[in-house]
N, C-alpha and C positions, 0 to 999 in steps of 0.2 A: 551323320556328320559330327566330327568331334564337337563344335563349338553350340552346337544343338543339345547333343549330352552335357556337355558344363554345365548348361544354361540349367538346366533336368537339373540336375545335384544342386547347384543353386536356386534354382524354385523351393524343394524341397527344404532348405535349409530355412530359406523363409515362413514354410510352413507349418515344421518343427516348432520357430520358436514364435510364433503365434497362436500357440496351442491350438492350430486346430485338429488335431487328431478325432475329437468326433466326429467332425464330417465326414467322417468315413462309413459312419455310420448311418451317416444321413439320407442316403441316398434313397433308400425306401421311408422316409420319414418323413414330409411335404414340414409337419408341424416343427421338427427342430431345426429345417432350414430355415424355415419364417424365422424362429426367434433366435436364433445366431444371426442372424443377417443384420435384424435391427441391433442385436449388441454390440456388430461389428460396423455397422454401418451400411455394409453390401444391400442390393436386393437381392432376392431370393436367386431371380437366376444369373446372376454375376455368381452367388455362393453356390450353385446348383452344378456351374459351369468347370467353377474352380476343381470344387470334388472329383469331376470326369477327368479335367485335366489330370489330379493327383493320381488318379486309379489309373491311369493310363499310363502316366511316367512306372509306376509302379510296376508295371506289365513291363515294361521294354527294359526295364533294369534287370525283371525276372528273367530274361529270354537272351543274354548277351553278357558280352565284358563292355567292360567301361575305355575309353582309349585313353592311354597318358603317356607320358613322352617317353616312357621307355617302351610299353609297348600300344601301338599306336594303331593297331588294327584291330578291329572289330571279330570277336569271337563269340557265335553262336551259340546256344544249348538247347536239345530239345526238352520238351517234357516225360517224364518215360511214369509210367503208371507203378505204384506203390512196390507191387509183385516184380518189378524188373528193376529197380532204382535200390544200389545200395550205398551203403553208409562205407566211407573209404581213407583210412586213415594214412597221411603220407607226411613220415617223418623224416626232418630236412627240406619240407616241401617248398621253401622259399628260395632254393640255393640253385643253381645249374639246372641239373637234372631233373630235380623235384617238381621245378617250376613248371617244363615241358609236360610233364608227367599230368601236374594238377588240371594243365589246360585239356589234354584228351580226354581225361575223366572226367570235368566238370563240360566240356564239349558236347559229351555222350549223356549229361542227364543226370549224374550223379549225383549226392551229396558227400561234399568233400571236406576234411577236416586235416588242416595242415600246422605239426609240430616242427617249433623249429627256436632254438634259443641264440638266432643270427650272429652266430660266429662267423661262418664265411656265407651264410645265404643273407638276402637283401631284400627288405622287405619290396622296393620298387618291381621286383618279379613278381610278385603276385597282386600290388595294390591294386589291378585293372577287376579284377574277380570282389574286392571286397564289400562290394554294394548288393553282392549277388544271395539270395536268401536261401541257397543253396552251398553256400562258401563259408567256414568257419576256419579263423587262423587264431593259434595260440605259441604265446610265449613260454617255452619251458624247454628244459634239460633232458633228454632221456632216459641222463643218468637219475634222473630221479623219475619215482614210479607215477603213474597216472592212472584215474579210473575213467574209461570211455563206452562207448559202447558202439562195434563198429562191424564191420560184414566182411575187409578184406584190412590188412596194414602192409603198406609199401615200405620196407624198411633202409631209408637211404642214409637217414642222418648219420655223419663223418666227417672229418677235413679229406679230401683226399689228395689232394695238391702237396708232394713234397716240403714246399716251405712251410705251408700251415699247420698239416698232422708232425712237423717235427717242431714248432713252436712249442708245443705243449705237449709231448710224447705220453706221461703220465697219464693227462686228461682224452688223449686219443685212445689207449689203450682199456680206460673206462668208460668209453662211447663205446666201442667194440664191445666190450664186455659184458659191463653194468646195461648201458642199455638195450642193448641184445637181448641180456636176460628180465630187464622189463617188460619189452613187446615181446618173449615169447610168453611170459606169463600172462599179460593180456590177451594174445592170441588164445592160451590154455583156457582163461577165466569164460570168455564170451567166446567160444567157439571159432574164431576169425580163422581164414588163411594166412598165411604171413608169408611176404618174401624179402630175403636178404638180398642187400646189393653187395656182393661179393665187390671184388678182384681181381684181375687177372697179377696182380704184385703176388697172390699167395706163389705163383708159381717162381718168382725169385728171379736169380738169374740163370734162367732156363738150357739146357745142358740134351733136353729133347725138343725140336722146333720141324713144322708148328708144334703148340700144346695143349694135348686133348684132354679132356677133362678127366681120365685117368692117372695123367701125368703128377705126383708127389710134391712136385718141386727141388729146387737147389735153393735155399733160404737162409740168412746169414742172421741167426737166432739174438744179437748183440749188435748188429748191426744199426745205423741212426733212420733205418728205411723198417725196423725190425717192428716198431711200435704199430706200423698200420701193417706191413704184410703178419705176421702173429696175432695182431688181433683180431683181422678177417679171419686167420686159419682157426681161431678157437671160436668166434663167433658160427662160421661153417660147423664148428664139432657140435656147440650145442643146440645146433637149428635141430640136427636126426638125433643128438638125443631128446629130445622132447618129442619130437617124431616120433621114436620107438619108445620111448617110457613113459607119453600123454599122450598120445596118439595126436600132433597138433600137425596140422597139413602145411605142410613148409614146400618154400621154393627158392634155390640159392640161383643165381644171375651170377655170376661171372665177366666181369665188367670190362671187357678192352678199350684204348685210349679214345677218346671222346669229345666231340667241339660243336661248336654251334654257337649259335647267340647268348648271353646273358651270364657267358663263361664269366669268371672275374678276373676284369681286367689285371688284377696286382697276384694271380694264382700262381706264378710262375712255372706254367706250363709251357710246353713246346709250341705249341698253336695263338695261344695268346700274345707271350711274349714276342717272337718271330712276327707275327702282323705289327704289334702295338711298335715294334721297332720298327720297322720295313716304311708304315703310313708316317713316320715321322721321320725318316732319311737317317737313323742311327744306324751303328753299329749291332750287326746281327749275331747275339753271341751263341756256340756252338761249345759245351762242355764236352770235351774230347775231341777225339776225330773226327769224328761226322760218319764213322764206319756203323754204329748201333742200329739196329734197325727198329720201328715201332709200324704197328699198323692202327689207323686214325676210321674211326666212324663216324658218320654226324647223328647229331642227338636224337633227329624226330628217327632215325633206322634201333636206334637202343630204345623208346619207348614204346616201339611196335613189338622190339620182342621182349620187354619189360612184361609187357598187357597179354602177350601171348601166353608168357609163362605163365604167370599169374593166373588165368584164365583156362588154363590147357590141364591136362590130367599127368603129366611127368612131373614127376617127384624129386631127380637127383640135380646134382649142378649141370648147368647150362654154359659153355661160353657164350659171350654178346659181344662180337666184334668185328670187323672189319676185314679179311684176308687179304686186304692189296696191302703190301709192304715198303714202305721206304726210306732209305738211309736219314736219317738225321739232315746230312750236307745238302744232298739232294732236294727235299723237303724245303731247309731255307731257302737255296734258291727259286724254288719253284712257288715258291710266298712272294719272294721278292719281287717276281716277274711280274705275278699276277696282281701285286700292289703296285707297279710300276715304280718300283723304288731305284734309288740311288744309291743304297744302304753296300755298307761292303762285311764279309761274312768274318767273324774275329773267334780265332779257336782259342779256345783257354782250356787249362786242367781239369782234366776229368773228377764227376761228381762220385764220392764212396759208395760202392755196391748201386752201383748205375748198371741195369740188365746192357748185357750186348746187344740181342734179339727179342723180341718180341712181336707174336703171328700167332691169330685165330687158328686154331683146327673149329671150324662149326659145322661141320658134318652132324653132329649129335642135333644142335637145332633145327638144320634144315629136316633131319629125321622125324625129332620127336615133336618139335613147336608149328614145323612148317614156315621157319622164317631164315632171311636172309635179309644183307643189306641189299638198300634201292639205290639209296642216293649217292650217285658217283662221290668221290674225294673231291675233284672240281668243284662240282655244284656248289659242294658243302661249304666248301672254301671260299666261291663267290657271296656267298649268303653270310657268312662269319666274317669276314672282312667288310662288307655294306654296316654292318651292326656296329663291329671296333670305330671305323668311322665315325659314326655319330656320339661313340665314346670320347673317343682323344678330340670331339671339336666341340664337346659338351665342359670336358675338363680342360681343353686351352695345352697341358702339355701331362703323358702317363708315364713316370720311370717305374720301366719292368721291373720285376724281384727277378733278383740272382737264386742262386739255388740253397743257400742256406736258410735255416730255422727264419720263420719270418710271421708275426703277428700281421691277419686280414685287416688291410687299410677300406677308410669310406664307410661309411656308417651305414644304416637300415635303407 
């Protein structure tokens, strides 16, 4: 029960600064509870009792997350023995993605260790984990180099969101880059696997549909979309050269469009914005016709074949995405509906080098990974909109981002 665990994290605190950290020691030791007891005043077994108490709260903070109001449910972990338990670096692990990512890993036993310098991730996605003695979260850059020591690195950190990687195009392009060639050199140093979170943007505005992971692209090298699709494409070039001139075991993911919980709300994404409109009766805006197509995943189907890849013995790029496809227009009002909104749909000018189409070919995963997505686009859609929910009635009122250059609002 949440207010059981408060209570836990407040005990504790009381007992921090009470110094009693030896009692911990006490517990086989009759004679240092006698004489802490009279220093404290306690009898022996008031102090005897306390120690159990402590060691036990101790226990159940090791065995669980913590609930807090963004995520509010109780998350397991087992114990997994030294020989099965590794060390698992996840950069950007605070953000979207990441977050999902850190909880199956830290679920299954793990020890997890999350990079992340909260440009667009927040730290509230992961506070629930941070009591857990298995759970280490640091503040840093990727672009700058780190020494760790680690058994796998999930390589996510990026803006990927439109308005945020074109805030700072320069600084997107040396997240791609720079820190690309950080974690492959850590992979190289310590041996790690490492996997990139590609893209499906490498493929541009695609000219072959669906597109299968042979597919080149149509990519517009100048373009204001150019800073994240080109720096995924040279991040991609240098994963297999280290591949083939370090021999370092890389895995590229190939990323299709994506929702679920903990999205950010100010990302100005198609699924965000469209709910975050729709639950507040605005105007639902639609850059262009509404003719484009995209196909939409939910998050926990991309971190099953995150883990698969990562996990599996194929080497080359993967798509991770969704093959059910829907117009743009379509899409809005099928939000709208299912918000019960009142909202009316408002087309405005098309956004520069905005793909027409975009659709999975994942034949190669169902192949090589043995994965596909589970969770229908409904489902997904009920469960991301329960979450916005308690977004827009936490914040009182959310205006969307428009599609241009836009600095992540809301702090850690």
């Amino acid at each position: 029960r949440p207010d059981r665990r408060h209570c836990i994290i407040a005990r504790h605190c009381s007992i921090y600064s009470n110094s009693h950290w030896p009692s911990i020691m006490a517990e086989d030791n009759p004679g240092i509870v006698r004489k802490m007891s009279l220093e404290s005043g306690d009898s022996p077994e008031a102090k005897r009792a306390r120690v159990e108490r402590f060691v036990a709260d101790q226990q159940l903070l090791a065995s669980q997350s913590i609930p807090t109001p963004h995520t509010p449910q109780v998350i397991r972990t087992v114990r997994l023995p030294d020989s099965k338990r590794k060390k698992i670096l996840v950069t950007g692990g605070s953000g979207f993605v990441g977050s999902h990512l850190v909880d199956r890993l830290m679920s299954e036993g793990h020890e997890v260790v999350v990079l992340d310098n909260f440009f667009t991730g927040r730290k509230a996605n992961v506070e629930h984990w941070l009591q857990h003695p298995n759970f280490s979260l640091v503040r840093h850059d990727v672009t700058q180099p780190i020494l760790l020591e680690v058994d796998q690195i999930y390589h996510l950190a990026c803006p990927a969101s439109p308005p945020h990687y074109q805030y700072n195009p320069v600084k997107t392009i040396k997240t791609s880059t720079m820190g690309t060639i950080n974690m492959l050199g850590l992979a190289k140093r310590v041996k790690a696997r490492i996997l990139l979170a590609s893209t499906s943007e490498i493929y541009g505005d695609p000219q072959v549909h669906p597109q299968p992971e042979s597919y080149w692209g149509n990519v517009n090298t100048i373009g204001i979309r150019a800073c994240y699709d080109e720096g995924k494409r040279v991040a991609e070039t240098m994963m297999y050269a280290y591949k083939n001139q370090n021999n370092v075991d890389v895995r590229v993911a190939r990323i299709f469009n994506t929702f679920g919980p903990r999205m950010h709300p100010n990302d100005g994404r198609v699924v965000s914005n469209f709910i975050i409109q729709a639950l507040q009766n605005k105007n639902i805006t639609i850059y262009g016709d509404g003719t484009q197509t995209r196909s939409f995943q939910y998050v926990d189907d991309l971190v099953n074949g995150l883990m698969k890849l990562m996990n599996g013995s194929y080497d080359m790029p993967v798509n991770i995405g969704n093959p059910d496809e829907y117009s743009i227009a379509d899409f809005a009002t099928k939000i709208r509906d299912m918000c019960e909104s009142k909202s009316e749909v408002q087309f405005l000018p098309k956004v520069a080098d905005d793909p027409t189409q975009r659709k999975a070919d994942i034949s190669t995963a169902k192949r090589e990974i043995d994965w596909e997505p589970k969770v229908s686009v409904e489902e997904g859609l009920k469960r991301t909109i329960q979450y916005f929910k308690g977004e827009v009635e936490a914040a009182g009122e959310i205006v969307p981002t428009g599609p241009d250059a836009s600095k992540p609002k809301g702090g850690d």
